[in-house]
C-alpha positions in Angstrom: 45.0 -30.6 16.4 45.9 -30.2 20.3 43.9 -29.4 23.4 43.6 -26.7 25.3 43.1 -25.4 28.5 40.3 -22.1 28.3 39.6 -20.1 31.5 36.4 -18.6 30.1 33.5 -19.6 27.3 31.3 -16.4 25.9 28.0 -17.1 25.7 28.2 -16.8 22.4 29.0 -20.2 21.8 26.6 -21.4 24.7 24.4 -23.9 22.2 27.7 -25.7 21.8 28.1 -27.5 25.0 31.8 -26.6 25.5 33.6 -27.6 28.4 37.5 -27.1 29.4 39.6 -28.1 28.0 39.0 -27.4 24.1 40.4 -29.0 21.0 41.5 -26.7 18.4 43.3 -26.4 14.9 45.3 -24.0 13.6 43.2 -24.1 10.5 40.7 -21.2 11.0 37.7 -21.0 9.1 37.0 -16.8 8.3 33.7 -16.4 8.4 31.2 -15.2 11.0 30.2 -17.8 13.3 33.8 -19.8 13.4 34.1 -20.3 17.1 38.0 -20.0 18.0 40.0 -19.9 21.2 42.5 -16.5 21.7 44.6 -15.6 24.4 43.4 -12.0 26.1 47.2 -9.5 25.6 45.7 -6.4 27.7 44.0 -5.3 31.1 41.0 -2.9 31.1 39.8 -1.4 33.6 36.2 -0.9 32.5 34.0 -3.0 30.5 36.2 -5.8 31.3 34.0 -8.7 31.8 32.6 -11.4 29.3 29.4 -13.3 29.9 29.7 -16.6 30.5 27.4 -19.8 29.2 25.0 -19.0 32.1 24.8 -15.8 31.5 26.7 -14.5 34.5 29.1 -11.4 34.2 32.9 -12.8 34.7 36.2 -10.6 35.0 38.4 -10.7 32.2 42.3 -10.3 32.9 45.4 -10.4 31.0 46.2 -14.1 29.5 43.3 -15.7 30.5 42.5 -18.1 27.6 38.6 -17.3 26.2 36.5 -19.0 23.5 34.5 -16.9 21.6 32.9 -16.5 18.0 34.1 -14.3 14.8 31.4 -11.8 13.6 31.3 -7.9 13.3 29.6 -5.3 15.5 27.9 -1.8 14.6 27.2 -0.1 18.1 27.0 3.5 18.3 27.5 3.7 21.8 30.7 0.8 22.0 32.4 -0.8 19.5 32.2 -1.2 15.4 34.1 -3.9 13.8 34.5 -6.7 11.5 35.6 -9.8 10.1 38.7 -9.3 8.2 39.8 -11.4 5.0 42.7 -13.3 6.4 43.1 -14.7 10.2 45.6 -17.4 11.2 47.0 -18.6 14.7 49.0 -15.4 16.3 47.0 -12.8 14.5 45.8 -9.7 16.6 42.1 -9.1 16.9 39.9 -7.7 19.5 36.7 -8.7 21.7 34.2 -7.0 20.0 31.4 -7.2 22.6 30.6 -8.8 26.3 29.2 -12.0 24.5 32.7 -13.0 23.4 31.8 -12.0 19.4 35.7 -11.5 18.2 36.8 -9.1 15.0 39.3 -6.1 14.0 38.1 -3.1 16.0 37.6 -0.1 13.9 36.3 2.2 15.9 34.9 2.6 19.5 33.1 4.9 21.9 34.8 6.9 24.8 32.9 5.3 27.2 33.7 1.9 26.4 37.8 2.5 25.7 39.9 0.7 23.9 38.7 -3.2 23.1 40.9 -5.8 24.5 42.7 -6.9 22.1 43.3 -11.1 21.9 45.7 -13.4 20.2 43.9 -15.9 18.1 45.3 -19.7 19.1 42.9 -21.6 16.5 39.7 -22.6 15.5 37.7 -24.6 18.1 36.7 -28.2 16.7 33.9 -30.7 17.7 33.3 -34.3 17.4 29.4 -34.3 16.7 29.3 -38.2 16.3 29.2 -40.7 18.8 31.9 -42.6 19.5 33.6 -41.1 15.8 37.0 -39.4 16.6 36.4 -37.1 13.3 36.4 -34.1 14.5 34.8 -31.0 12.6 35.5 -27.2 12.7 33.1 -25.1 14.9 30.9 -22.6 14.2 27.4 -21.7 15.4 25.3 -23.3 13.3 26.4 -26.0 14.6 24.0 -26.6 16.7 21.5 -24.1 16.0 17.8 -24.0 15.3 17.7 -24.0 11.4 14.0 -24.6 10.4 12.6 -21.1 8.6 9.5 -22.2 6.9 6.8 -22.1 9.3 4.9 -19.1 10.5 4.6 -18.4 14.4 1.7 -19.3 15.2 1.0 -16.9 17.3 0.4 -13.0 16.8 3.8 -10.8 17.5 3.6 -7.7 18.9 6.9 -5.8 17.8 9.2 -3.5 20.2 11.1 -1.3 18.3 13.3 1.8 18.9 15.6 4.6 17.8 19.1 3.3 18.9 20.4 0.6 21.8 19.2 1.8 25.2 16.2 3.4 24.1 14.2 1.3 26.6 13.3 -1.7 24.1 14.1 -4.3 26.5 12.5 -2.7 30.2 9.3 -2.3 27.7 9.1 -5.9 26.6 9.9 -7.7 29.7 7.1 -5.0 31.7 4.7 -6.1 28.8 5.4 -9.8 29.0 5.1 -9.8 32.6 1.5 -8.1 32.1 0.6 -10.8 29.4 1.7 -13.7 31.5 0.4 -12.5 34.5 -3.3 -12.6 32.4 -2.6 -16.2 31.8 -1.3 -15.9 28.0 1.6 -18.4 27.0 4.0 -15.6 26.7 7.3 -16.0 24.2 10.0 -13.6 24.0 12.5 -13.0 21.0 15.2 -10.6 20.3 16.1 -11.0 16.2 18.6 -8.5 16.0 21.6 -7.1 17.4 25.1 -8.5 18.7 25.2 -11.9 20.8 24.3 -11.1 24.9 21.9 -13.5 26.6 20.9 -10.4 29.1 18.3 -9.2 27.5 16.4 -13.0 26.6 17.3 -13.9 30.3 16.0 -10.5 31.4 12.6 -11.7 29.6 12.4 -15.0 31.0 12.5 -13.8 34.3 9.4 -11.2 33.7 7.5 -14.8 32.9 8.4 -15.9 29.4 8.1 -19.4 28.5 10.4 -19.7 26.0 13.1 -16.9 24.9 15.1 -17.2 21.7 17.7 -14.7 20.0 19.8 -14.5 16.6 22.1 -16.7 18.4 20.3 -19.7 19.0 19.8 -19.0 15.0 23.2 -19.7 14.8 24.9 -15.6 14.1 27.0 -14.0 16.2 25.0 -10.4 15.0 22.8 -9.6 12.7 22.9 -7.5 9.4 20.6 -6.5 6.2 21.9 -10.2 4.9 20.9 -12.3 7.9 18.3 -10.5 9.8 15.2 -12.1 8.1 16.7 -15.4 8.0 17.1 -15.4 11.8 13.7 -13.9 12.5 12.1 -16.9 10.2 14.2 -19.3 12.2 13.1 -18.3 15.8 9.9 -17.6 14.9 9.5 -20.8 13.1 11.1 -22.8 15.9 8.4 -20.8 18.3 5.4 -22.4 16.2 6.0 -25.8 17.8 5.3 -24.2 21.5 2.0 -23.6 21.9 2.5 -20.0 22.6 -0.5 -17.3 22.7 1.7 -14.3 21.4 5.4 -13.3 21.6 7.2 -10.0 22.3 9.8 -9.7 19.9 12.5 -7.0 20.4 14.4 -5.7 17.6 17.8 -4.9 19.0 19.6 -1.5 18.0 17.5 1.3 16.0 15.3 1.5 12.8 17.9 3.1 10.8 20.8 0.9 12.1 22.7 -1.4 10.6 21.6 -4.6 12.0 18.9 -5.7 10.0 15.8 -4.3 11.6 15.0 -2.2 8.5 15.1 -5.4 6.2 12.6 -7.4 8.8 10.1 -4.4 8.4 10.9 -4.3 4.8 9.6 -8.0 4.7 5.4 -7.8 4.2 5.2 -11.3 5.9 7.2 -10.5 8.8 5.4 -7.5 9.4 2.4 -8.5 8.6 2.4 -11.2 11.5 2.5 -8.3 14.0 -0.8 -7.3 16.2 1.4 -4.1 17.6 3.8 -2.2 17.5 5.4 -0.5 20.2 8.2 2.5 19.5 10.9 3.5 22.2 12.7 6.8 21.8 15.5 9.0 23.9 13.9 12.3 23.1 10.7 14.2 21.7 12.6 14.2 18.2 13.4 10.2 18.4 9.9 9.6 18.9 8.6 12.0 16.3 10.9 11.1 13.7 10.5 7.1 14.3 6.9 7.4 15.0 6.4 9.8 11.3 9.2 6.9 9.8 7.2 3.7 10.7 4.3 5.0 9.4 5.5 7.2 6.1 8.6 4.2 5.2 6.0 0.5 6.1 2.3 2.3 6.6 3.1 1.2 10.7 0.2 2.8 13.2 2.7 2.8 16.7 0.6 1.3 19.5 2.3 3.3 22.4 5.4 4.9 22.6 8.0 4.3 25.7 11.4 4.6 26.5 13.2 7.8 28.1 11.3 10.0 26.3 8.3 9.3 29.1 10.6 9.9 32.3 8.6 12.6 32.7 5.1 14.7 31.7 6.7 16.8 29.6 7.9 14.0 26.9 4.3 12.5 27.6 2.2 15.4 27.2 4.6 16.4 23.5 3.7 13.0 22.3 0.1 12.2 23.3 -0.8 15.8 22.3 1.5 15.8 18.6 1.5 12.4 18.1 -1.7 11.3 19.6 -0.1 8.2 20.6 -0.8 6.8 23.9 3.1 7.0 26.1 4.0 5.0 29.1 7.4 4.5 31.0 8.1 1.0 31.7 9.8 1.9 34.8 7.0 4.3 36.7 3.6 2.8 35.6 4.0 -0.9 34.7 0.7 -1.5 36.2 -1.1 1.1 33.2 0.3 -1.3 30.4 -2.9 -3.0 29.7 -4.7 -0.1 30.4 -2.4 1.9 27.3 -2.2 -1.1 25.2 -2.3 -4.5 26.9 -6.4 -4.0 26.1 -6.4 -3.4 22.3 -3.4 -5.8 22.3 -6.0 -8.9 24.0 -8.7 -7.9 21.5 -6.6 -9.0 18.7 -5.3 -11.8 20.4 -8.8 -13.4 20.7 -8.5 -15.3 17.3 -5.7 -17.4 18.7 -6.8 -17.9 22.4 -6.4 -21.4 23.1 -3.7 -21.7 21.3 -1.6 -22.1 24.4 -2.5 -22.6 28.2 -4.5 -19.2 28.3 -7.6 -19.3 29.8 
């Protein structure tokens, strides 16, 4: 073991309490969730910037020293990835998102570029014992929330979509904002996707009081083997907060490959929800997700948002074929309760005082 000096920690590994310098091995644990220290080998001139612990956007440059985390990524519109079968100190991988999630790039999208590509140094260790000098091998679970056997507690109103930036996360933060703002203990979860604290962030500051992802879970992303068990974690760690209802976003699409079908697949986990809300691009997205919910899991959509409502035209197509109530997040914030922040209360009403609500 030797110590390192790092330049910057993703916050992926936030939950960890890292500091500079580091002590590392060269033993590397290969498995999703090994947090390791690598060496950045190229410059970019986009995306080129890793969120930090506090979830401020930091520059990235040639040799700067990083800690991240080893999982995969499935992003249609960046990068797709994994974590391959053998990694030792000196082997080549790439950062895989802006969370500092680390794998072998397959593929990428032409907007994004090339990845940068990193020089693994060794696995991070930590010494989780007071005054012990045993060090152990780190990976997220290390300190994450592990509890999965207790329901919410409160009633979950679902925001789901067609792909990533389909308008999932402007919905939920303008619909926690309206909740809060009507004096309901408001939490927000994301329990899919690839590790950012943006969007969780993006929800505390619309009035959450508490925000939890798959990270705090302890996975770098999800897929159709860990999605469920993350969502039973947050939500289970959520029961002990007092909380009247929580907004929970299911990064990426329906049909992607980070676990969102195998939540909705799960009758308990769906059956918690009071609402669902569906975000789509385009008059297709929303017909085909809106005719999918409902056909695939017997799902009645709440309200659909999203792109699609930028304008009357994808309004008018879907409250006149879909007769489904649409709203854009962005334009009419204040007609959320109006469009679904009523029915939404009505079903609440079983669990008022179950928080600070009034």
């Amino acid at each position: 073991m030797r110590k390192i000096e790092v330049r910057k920690i993703g916050s992926v590994a936030r939950r960890l309490g890292l500091g500079s310098p580091v002590t590392i091995q060269e033993a590397i644990e290969v498995k999703a969730g090994a947090v390791v220290a690598a060496r950045l080998l190229n410059d970019k001139s986009g995306y080129n910037t890793l969120e930090d612990i506090h979830g401020r956007m930091v520059r990235l440059n040639r040799g700067d020293v990083i800690v991240g985390a080893l999982g995969g990524r499935a992003a249609l519109h960046g990068y797709a990835g994994r974590v391959p079968a053998s990694i030792q100190p000196g082997s080549r991988l790439a950062l895989l998102n802006l969370g500092g999630v680390i794998g072998a790039c397959d593929s990428w999208h032409p907007s994004v570029g090339p990845p940068f590509e990193v020089e693994i140094l060794g696995q991070v260790v930590v010494f989780p014992h007071f005054r012990h000098r045993e060090g152990v091998p780190a990976d997220l679970e290390c300190a994450s929330i592990r509890e999965a056997g207790e329901p919410p507690g409160a009633p979950l109103i679902y925001v789901a979509g067609t792909a990533m930036d389909s308008g999932k996360t402007s919905f939920a933060c303008a619909l926690i904002r309206d909740l809060s703002d009507r004096g309901l203990r408001v939490g927000g979860a994301k329990t899919t996707g690839v590790s950012l604290l943006r969007d969780t962030l993006a929800m505390r500051d619309h009035g959450a009081a508490l925000t939890l992802d798959f990270t705090d879970a302890g996975f770098p992303a999800t897929g159709p083997g860990t999605a469920t068990l993350a969502a039973r974690r947050i939500f289970s760690e959520m029961a002990h907060e007092r909380l009247d209802v929580i907004v929970v976003e299911t990064g990426d699409g329906i049909l992607g490959q980070y676990g969102v079908q195998e939540i909705l697949d799960d009758a308990e986990l769906r059956g918690w929800a009071s609402a669902f809300v569906f975000c789509a691009q385009d008059p297709v997205g929303a017909l085909g997700g809106v005719r999918f919910l409902a056909e695939r899991w017997s799902i009645s959509v709440a309200l659909v948002s999203g792109p699609v409502t930028d304008n009357a035209v994808g309004k008018t197509f879907i409250e006149e074929t879909l007769k489904t109530p649409a709203l854009n997040a962005f334009e009419d914030p204040g007609s959320i309760h109006e469009k679904v922040g009523r029915a939404i209360l009505n079903r609440l009403k079983p669990a008022a005082g179950a928080g600070n609500s009034p």
